[in-house]
C-alpha positions in Angstrom: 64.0 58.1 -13.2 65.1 61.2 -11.6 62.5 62.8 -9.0 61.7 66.0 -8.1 64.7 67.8 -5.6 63.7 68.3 -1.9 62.9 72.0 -0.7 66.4 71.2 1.2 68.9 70.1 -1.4 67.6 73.3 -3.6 68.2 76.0 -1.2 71.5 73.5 -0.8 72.2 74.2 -4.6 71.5 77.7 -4.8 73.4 78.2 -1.4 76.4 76.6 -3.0 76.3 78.3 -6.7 76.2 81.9 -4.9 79.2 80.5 -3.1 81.1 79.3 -5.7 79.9 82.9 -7.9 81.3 84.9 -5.6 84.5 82.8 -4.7 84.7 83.0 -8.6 84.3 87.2 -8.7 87.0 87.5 -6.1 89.3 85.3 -8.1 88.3 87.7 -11.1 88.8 90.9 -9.7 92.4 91.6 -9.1 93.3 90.3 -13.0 90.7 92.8 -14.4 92.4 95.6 -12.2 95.4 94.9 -13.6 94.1 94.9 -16.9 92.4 98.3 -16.4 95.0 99.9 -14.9 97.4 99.2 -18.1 94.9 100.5 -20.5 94.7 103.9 -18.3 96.2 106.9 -18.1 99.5 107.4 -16.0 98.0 110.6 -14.0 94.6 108.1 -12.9 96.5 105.4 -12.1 98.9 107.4 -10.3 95.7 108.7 -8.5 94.5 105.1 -7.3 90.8 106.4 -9.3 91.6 102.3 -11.7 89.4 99.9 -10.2 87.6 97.7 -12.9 87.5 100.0 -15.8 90.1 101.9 -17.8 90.1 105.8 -16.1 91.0 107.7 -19.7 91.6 104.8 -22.0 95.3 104.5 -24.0 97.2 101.9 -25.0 100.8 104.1 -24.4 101.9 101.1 -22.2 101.5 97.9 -24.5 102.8 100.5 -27.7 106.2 101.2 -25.4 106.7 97.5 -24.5 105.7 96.2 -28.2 108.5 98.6 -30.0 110.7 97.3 -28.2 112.4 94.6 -30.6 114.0 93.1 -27.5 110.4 92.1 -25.9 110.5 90.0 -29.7 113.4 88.7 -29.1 112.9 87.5 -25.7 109.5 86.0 -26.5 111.1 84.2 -29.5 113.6 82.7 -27.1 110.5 81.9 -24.2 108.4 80.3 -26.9 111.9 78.0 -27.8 112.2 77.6 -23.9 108.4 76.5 -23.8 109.0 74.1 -26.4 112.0 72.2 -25.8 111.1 72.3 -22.2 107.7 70.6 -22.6 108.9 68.2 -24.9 112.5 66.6 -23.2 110.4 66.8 -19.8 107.3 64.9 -20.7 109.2 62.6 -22.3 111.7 61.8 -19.6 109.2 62.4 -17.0 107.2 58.8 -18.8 110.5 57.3 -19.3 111.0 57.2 -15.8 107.5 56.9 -14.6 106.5 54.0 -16.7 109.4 51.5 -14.6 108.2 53.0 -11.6 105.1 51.3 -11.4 106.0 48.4 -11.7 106.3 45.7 -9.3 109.3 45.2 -7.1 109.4 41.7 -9.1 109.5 42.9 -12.2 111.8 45.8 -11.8 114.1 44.8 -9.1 115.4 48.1 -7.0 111.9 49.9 -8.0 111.9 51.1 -4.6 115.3 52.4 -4.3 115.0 54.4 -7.7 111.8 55.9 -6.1 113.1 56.9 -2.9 116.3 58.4 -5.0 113.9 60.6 -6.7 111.7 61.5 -3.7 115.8 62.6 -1.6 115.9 65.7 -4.6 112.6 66.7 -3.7 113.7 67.0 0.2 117.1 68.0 -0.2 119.1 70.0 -2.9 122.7 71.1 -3.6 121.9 75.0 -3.6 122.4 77.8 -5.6 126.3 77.7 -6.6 126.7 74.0 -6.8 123.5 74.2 -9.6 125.4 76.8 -11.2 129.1 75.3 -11.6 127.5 72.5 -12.9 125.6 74.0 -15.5 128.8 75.9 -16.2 131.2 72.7 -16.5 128.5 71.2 -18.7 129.7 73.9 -21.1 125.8 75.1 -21.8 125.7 78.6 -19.9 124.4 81.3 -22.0 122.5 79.4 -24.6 119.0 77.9 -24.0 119.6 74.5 -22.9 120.9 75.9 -19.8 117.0 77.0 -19.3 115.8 73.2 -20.3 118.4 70.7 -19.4 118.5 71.4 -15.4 114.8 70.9 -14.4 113.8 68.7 -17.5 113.3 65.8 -14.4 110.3 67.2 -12.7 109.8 64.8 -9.8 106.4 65.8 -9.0 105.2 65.2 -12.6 106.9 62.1 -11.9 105.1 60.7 -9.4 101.6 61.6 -10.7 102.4 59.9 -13.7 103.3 57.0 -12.2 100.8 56.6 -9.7 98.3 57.1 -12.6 100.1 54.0 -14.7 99.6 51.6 -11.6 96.1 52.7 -11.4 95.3 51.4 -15.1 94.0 48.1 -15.5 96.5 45.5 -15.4 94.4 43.2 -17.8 95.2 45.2 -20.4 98.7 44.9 -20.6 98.6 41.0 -19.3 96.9 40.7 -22.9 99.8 42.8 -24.6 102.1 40.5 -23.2 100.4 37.6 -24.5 100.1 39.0 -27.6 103.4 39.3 -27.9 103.9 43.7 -27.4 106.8 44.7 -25.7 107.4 47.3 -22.9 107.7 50.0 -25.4 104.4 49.0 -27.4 102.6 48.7 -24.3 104.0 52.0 -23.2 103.2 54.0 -26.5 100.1 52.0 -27.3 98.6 51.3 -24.3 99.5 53.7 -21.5 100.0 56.6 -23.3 96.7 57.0 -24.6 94.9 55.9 -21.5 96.9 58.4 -20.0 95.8 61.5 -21.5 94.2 63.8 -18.7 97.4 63.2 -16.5 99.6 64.0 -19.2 97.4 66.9 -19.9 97.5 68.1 -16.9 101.3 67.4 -16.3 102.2 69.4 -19.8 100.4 72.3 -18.3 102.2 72.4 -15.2 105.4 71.9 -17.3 104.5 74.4 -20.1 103.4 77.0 -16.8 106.6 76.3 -15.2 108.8 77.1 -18.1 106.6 80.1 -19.0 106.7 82.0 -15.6 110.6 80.9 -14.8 112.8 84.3 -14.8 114.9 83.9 -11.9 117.4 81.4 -13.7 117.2 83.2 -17.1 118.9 86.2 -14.9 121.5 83.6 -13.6 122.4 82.0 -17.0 122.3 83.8 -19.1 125.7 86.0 -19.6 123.7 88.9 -22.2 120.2 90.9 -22.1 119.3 89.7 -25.7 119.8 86.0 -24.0 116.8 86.7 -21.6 113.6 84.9 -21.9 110.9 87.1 -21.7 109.9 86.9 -18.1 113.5 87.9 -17.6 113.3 90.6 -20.1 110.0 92.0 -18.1 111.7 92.0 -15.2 114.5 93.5 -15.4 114.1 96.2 -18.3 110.5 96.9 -17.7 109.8 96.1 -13.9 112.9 98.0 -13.1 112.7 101.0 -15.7 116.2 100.8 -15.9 117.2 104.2 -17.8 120.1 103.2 -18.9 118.9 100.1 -21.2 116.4 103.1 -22.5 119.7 105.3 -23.9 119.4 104.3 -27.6 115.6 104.8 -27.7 114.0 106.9 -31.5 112.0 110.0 -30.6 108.5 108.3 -30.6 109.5 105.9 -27.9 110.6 108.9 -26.2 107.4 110.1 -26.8 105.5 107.2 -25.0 108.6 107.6 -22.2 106.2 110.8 -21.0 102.9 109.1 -21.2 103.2 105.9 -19.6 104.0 104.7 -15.7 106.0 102.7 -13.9 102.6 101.3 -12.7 101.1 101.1 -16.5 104.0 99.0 -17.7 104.1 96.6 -15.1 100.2 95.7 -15.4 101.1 95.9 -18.7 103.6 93.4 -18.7 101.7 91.3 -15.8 98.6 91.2 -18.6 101.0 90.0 -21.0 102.8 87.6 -19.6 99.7 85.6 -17.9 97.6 86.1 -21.8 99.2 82.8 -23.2 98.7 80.5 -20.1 94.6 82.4 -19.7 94.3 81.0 -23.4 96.0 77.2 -22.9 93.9 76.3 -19.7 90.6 75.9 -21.1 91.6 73.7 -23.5 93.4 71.9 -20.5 91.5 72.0 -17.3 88.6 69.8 -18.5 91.4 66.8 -17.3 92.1 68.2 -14.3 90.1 65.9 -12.1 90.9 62.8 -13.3 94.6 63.7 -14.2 95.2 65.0 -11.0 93.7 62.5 -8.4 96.2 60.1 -8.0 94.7 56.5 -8.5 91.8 57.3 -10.4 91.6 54.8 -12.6 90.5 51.2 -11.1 90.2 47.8 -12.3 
């Protein structure tokens, strides 16, 4: 039976809620800026008078980007990115993580494997040796030169695999007996047990892939190849004139009524929209997918 709270732990409570509200507000602000700024005139927010609400409300700045069939095109090819990406790394990523944790007597050279993964984290071959490989693979310019490079995500790695050694090892003593091999035990044992670190893992993964633009830039030979963080940056972020020369009359039109700073809250709105509607499904496993070790005998 749960007694009545001491006078201490409820100023304690309300002490801590007003922190956490606040710490929450501040967190809030700068995205509804953003958000008000590209749904306000060009003159206001030229003006600096955009805090939290739209200062002479138009949507001139998501019309522009929107007509533009290359934003399509590049969000076709991010979605395709997301996609792949998620799927090859998740898969190699419990591939490599389920051997890890074993013991060194059951995978002899567990600990050289690990310490070989751990060396990429600490050291890498840099920008131009990344790209001649890619280039002598023969897949620059399509989109498994956006999937294929960083499909081994260490990091994911090793929280995957310190949550597999943290699951009981009863259970898959008994699959043993029973007669399951690694990969039943893997797919009917692990996996599922696994779900909050995997859920948390595919987040970070699908994340990753989403805000990457830098390497679409790199590897991709033509504009129309761009992802759509790519695309954002370097058509819209950079209002390049010249990429605007075959433009109709009405975008034109919307040329005059927008801003440099419209489109790129704009875009900014846009581009953090899909991840803002994935993470509430997601960030209920946070805690326990995250804390490495959480699961104990």
């Amino acid at each position: 039976m749960v007694g009545k709270m001491s006078t201490s732990r409820i100023s304690f409570n309300l002490i801590n809620y007003s922190f956490l509200t606040i710490l929450s507000l501040l967190a809030l602000f700068p995205f509804l800026n953003v958000l008000a700024l590209s749904l306000s005139n060009k003159t206001a927010a030229a003006a600096g008078l955009v805090k939290l609400w739209p200062v002479d409300f138009t949507l001139s700045s998501y019309r522009f980007v929107f007509m533009r069939h290359e934003f399509f095109t590049a969000l076709g090819i991010s979605l395709e990115r997301v996609l792949l990406g998620t799927a090859i790394s998740m898969i190699i990523s419990v591939l490599a993580a389920y051997p890890l944790s074993k013991e060194e007597r059951a995978f002899p050279g567990r600990t050289l494997y690990a310490w070989i993964f751990v060396f990429t984290i600490l050291f890498n071959g840099g920008l131009i040796p990344w790209y001649m490989t890619i280039k002598m693979t023969g897949i620059l310019d399509s989109v498994w030169a956006l999937v294929l490079p960083g499909a081994v995500q260490v990091f994911n790695c090793l929280l995957l695999l310190n949550f597999f050694r943290g699951l009981p090892k009863a259970l898959e003593e008994a699959a043993f007996v029973d007669g399951a091999s690694h990969w039943t035990t893997l797919g009917r044992i692990f996996v599922p047990l696994s779900t909050p670190v995997l859920a948390t893992v595919t987040l970070f993964t699908v994340v990753g892939h989403w805000n990457a633009w830098f390497d679409g830039i790199v590897l991709m030979n033509s504009p129309s190849h761009y992802p759509l963080q790519s695309y954002l940056q370097t058509v819209v972020v950079k209002m390049n004139t010249s990429t605007f020369a075959n433009i109709d009359p009405v975008q034109a039109k919307l040329l005059g009524e927008i801003s440099d700073r419209t489109v790129k809250a704009a875009q900014i709105f846009m581009a953090t929209l899909p991840i803002i509607c994935v993470y509430p499904f997601l960030q209920r496993y946070f805690m326990s997918g995250i804390v490495l070790g959480s699961v104990k005998e």
